[in-house]
Each structure stands twice: as C-alpha cells, then as structure tokens.
VOMARKOL-956820 format. One line per 5 residues: number of its first residue (from 1); their letters; for each residue z, x, y negated of N, C-alpha, C. Coordinates in Angstrom, 3 decimals, padded with zeros to 6 digits, always signed. Each point is the difference from the previous one (the first is absolute). Example, Ala and Ser with C-alpha at 12.3 -4.5 7.8 and 13.67 -1.06 7.14 Angstrom:
2
1> as> +007.800,+013.190,+005.690,+000.000,-000.890,-001.190,+000.000,+000.900,-001.200 ~ -000.720,-000.350,-001.050,+000.060,+000.820,-001.190,+000.730,-000.770,-001.090;
This chain:
139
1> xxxxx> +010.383,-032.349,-010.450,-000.257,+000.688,+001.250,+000.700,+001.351,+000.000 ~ +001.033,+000.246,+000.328,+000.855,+000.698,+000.236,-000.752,+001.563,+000.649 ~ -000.247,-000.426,+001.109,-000.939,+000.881,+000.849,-000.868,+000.677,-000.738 ~ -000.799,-000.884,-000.493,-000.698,+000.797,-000.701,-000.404,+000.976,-001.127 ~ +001.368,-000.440,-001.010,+000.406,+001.117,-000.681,+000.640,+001.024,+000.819;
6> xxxxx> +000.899,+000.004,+000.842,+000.423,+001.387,+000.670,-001.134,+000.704,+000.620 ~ -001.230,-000.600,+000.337,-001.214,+000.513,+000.503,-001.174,+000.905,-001.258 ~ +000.280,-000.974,-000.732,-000.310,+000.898,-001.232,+000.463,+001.003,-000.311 ~ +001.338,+000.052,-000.189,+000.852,+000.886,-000.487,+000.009,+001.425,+001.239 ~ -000.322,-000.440,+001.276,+000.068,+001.018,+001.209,-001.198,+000.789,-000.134;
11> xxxxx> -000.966,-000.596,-000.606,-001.411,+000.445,-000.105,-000.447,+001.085,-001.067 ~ +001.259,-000.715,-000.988,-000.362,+001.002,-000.777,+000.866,+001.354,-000.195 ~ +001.190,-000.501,+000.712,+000.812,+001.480,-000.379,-000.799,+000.896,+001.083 ~ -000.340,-000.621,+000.953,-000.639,+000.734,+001.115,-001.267,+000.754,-000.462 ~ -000.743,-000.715,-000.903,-001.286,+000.425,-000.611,+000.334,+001.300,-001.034;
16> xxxxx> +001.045,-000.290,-000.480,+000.663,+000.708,-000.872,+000.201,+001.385,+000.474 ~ +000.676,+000.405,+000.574,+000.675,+001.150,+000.951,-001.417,+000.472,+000.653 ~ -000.696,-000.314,+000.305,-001.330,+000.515,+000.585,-001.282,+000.680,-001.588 ~ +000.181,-000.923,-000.786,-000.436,+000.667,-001.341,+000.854,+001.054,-000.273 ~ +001.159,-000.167,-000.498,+000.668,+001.116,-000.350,+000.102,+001.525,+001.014;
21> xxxxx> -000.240,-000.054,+000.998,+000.223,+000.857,+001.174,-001.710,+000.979,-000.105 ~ -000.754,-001.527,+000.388,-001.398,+000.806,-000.567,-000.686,+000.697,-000.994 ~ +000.819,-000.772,-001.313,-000.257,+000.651,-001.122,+000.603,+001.047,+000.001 ~ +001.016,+000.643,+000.099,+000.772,+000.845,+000.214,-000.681,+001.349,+001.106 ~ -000.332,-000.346,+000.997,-000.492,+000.878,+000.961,-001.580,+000.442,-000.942;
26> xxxxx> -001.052,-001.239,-000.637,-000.886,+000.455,-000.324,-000.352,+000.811,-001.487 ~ +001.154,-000.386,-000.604,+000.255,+001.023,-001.052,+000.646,+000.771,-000.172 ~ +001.021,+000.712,+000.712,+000.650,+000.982,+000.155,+000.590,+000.222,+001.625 ~ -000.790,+000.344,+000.832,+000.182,+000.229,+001.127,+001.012,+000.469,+000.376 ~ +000.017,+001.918,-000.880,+000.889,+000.942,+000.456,+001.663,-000.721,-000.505;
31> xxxxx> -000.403,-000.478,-001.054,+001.673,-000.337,-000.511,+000.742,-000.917,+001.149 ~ -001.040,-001.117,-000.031,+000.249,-001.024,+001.148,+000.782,+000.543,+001.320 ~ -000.632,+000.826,+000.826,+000.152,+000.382,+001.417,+000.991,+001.231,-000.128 ~ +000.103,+000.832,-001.402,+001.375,+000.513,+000.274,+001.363,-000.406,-000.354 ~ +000.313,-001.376,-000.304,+001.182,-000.795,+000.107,+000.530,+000.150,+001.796;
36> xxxxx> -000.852,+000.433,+000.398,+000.218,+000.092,+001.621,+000.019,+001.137,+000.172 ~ -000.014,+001.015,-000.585,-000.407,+001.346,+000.471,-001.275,+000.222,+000.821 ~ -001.019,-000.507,-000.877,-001.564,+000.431,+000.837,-000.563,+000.563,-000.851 ~ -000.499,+001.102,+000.128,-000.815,+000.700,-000.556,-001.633,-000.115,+000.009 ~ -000.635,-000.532,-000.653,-000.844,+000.083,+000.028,-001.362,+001.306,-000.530;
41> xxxxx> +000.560,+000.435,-001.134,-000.875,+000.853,+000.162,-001.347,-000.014,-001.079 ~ -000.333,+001.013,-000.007,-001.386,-000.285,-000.641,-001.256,-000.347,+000.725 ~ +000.359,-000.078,+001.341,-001.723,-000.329,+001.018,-000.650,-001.387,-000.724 ~ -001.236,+000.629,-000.159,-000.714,-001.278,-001.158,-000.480,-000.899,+001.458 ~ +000.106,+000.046,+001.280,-000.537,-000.266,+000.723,+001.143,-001.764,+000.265;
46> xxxxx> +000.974,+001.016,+000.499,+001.402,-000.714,+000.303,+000.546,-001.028,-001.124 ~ -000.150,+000.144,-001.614,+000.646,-000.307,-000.923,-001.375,-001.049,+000.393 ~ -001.245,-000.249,-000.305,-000.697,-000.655,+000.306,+000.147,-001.395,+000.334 ~ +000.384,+000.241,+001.668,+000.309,-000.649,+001.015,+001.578,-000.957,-000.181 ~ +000.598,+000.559,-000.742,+001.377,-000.385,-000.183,-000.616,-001.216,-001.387;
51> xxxxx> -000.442,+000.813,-000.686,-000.530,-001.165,-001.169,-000.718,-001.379,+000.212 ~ -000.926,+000.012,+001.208,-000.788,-000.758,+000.303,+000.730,-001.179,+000.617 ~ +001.185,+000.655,+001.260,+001.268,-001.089,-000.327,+000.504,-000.362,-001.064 ~ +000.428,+000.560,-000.538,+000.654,-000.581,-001.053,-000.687,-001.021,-000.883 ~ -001.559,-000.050,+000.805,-001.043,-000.856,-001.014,+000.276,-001.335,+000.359;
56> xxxxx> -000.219,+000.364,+001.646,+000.181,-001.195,+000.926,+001.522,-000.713,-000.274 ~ +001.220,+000.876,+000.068,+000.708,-000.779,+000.056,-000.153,-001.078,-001.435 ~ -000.150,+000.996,-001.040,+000.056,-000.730,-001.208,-001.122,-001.460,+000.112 ~ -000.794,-000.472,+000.452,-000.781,-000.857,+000.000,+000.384,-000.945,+001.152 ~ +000.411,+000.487,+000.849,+000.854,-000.991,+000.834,+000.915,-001.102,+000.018;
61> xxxxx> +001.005,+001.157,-001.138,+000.712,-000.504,-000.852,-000.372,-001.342,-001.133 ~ -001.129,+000.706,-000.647,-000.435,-001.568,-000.695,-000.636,-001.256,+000.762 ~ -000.531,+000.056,+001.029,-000.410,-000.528,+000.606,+001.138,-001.040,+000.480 ~ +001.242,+000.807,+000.402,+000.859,-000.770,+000.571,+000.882,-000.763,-001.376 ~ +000.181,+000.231,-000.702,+000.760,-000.477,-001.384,-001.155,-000.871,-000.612;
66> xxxxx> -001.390,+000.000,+000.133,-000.533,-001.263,-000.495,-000.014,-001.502,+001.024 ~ +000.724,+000.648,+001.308,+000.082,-001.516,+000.374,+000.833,-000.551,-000.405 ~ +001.384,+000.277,-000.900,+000.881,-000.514,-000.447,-000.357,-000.922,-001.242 ~ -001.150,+000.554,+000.035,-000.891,-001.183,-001.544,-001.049,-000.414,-000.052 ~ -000.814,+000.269,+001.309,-001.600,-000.493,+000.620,+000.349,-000.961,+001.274;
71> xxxxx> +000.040,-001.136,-000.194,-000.090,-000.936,+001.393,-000.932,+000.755,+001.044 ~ -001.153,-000.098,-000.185,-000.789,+000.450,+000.816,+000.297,+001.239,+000.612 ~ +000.974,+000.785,-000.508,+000.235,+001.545,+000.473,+001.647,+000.015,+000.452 ~ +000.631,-000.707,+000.259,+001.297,-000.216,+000.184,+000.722,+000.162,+001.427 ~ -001.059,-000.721,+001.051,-000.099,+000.530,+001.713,-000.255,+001.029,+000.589;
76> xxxxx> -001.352,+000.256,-001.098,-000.281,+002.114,+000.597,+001.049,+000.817,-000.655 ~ +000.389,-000.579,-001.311,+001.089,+000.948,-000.490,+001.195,+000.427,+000.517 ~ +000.385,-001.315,+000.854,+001.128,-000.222,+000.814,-000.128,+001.083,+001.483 ~ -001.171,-000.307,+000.457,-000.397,+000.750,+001.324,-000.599,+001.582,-000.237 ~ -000.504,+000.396,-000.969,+000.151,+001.206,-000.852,+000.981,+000.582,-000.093;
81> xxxxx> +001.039,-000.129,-000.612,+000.890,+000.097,-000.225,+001.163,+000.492,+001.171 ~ -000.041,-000.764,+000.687,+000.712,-000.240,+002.007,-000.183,+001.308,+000.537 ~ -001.515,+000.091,-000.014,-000.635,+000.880,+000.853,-000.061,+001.544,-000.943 ~ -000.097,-000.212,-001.155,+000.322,+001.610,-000.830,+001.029,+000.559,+000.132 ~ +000.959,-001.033,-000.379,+001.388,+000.781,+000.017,+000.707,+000.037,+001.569;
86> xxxxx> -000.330,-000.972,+000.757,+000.590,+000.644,+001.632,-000.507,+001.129,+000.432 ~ -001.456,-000.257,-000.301,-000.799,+001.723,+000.639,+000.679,+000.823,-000.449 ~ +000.212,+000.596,-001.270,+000.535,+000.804,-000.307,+001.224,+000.536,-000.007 ~ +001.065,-001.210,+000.529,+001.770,-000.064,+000.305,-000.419,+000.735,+001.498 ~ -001.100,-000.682,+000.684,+000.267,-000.123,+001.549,-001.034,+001.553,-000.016;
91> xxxxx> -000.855,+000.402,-000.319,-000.486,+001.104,+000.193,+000.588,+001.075,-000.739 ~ +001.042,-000.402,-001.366,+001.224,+001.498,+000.116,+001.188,-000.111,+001.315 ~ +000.209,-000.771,+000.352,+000.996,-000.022,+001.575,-000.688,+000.661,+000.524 ~ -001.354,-000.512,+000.992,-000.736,+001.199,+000.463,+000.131,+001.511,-000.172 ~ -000.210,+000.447,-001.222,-000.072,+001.713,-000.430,+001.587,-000.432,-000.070;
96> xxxxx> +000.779,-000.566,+000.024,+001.463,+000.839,+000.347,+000.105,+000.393,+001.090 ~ -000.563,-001.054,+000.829,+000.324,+000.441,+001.665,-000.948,+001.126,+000.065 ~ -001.014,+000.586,-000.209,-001.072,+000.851,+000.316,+000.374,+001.066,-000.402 ~ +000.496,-000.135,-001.646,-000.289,+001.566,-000.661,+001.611,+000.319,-000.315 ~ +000.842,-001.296,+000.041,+001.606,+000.489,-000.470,+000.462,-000.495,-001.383;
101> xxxxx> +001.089,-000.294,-000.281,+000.199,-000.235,-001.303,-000.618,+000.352,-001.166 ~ -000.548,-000.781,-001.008,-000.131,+000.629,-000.543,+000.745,+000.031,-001.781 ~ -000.295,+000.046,-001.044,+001.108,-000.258,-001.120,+000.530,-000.882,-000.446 ~ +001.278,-000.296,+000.069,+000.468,-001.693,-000.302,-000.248,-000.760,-001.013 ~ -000.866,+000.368,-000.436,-000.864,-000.688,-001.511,-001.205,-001.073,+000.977;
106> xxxxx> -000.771,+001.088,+000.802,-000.997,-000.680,+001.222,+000.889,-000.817,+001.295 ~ +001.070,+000.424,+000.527,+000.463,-001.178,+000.625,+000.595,-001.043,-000.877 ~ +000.193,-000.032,-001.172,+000.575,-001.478,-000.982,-001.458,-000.443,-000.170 ~ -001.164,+000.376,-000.350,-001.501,-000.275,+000.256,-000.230,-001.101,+000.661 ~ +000.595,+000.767,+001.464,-000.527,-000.934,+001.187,+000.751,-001.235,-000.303;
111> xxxxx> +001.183,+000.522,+000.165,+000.850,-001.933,-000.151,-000.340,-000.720,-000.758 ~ -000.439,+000.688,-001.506,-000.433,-000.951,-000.696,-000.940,-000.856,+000.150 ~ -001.535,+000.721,+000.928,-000.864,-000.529,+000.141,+000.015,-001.025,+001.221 ~ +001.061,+000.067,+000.884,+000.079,-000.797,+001.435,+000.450,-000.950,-001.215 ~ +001.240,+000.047,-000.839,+000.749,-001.289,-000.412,-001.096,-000.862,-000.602;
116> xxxxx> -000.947,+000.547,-000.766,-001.165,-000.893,-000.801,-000.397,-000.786,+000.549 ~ -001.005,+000.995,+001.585,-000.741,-000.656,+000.734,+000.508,-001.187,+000.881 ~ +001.497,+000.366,+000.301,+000.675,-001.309,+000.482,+000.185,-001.179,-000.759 ~ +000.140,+000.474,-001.000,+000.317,-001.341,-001.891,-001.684,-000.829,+000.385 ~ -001.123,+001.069,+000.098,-000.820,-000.068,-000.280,-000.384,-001.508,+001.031;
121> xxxxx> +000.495,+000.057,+001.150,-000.300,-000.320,+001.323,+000.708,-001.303,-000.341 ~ +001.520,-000.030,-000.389,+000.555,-000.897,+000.310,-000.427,-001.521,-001.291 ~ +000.352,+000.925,-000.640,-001.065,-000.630,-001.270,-001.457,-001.123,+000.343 ~ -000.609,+000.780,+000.542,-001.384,-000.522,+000.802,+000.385,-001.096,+000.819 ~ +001.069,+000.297,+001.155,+000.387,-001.182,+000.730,+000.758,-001.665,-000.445;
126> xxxxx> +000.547,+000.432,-001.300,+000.964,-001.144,-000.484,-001.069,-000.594,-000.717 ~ -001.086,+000.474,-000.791,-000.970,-000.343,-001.127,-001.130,-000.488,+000.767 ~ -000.275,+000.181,+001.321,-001.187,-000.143,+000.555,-000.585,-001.332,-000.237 ~ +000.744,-000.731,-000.219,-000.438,-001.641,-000.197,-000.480,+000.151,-001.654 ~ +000.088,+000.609,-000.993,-000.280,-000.160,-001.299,-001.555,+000.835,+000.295;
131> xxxxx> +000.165,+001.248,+000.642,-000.774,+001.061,+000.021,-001.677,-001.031,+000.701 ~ +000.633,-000.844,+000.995,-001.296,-000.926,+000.427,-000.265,-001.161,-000.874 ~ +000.750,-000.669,-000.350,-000.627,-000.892,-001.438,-001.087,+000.815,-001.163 ~ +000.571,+001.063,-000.441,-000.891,+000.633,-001.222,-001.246,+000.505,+001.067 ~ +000.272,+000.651,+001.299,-001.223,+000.348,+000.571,-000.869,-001.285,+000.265;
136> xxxx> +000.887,-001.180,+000.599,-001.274,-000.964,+000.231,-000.932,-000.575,-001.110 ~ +000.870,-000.147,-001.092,-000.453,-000.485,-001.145,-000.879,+000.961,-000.685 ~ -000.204,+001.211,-000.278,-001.235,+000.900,+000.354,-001.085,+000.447,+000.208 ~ +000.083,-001.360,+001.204,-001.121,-000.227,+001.319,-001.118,-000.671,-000.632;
C-alpha cells in the first residue's frame, strides 16, 4: 500500500516539525523567537504565555505523528494536522495584510505551514479509501 506509507511518512515528518518547534519554543523561548528578531524579554507574564504554546504545539505534534503508527489515530491525525498547519499559514497571511511584513524567517513560516497543510489535505484525499477501511474496521 503505497499510500499508505507516504501517509505515514506525511504524519510523521509533520508530527515531527510540530515537536521540534514546540519543544523549542517551550524550552527556550527567548533563543527560539530571536532567530526572528523578537525580543522577548524578561515579562514572566508574556514568557509564560509563549511557553504554554509551545506546550500545545509540542503535544499536537505527538498527537499527529502517532497516527503514523496508531490505526485508530491516523484520520484525526490527518485532519489535525490540515487544520494546524493551514490556521497558522492562513492566519500569518492575515497579520501580513493587517500589521505588514514581517521577518523573512516568519514569512518562510507561513509557506511552510500552507505547504504541510496542503500535503496534509492532499494526502487525506488520495488515502481516504485506506483511512475508511482501518476506520470501519474499528467500528
């Protein structure tokens, strides 16, 4: 099944990049966000808040990389996955149009995350017939 190793394999680099990003944001924030030139700062308030993403993303992340090896978790991982990384391609477009360019580290961000969520998508559409066998069988 052809498909379904590239579905694996989409799941997990995808799962991948969302661990590493989170881990990254939740253990070293400031280092993280000034590859962009953001300053964060010492506000224990702000550093907080930035961490707590970085929690989320990081768990997202596994979530989405164990469907590449949990039948049962392989459809939400897929649709997880879709919907994480477009929001975030399609809601940095947004703050371009709103707030203006911002550092080309964060617009390569965005593309990266539209390209996933499209992998993510298209992926979903070619596999959908495997993705309903393991779901019906499940049942």
């Amino acid at each position: 099944m052809k498909n379904s190793s590239i579905l694996k394999t989409v799941l997990f680099v995808s799962g991948l990049i969302a661990i590493g990003v989170g881990g990254a944001i939740l253990i070293a924030p400031g280092t993280f966000y000034a590859t962009n030139g953001i300053e964060l700062g010492d506000n224990s308030s702000l550093l907080s808040e930035v961490r707590a993403s970085g929690g989320a993303l990081l768990s997202i992340g596994v979530l989405i990389m164990l469907g590449a090896f949990v039948a049962k978790l392989t459809f939400t991982s897929v649709v997880v996955s879709s919907l994480f990384y477009l929001s975030y391609g399609l809601s940095r477009i947004l703050s371009m149009a709103v707030d203006g360019m911002p550092a080309q580290g964060i617009v390569q961000a965005a593309a990266l995350e539209l390209a996933i969520g499209l992998v993510c998508i298209f992926v979903y559409a070619t596999s959908r017939r495997i993705l309903h066998v393991v779901d019906n069988a499940n049942s």
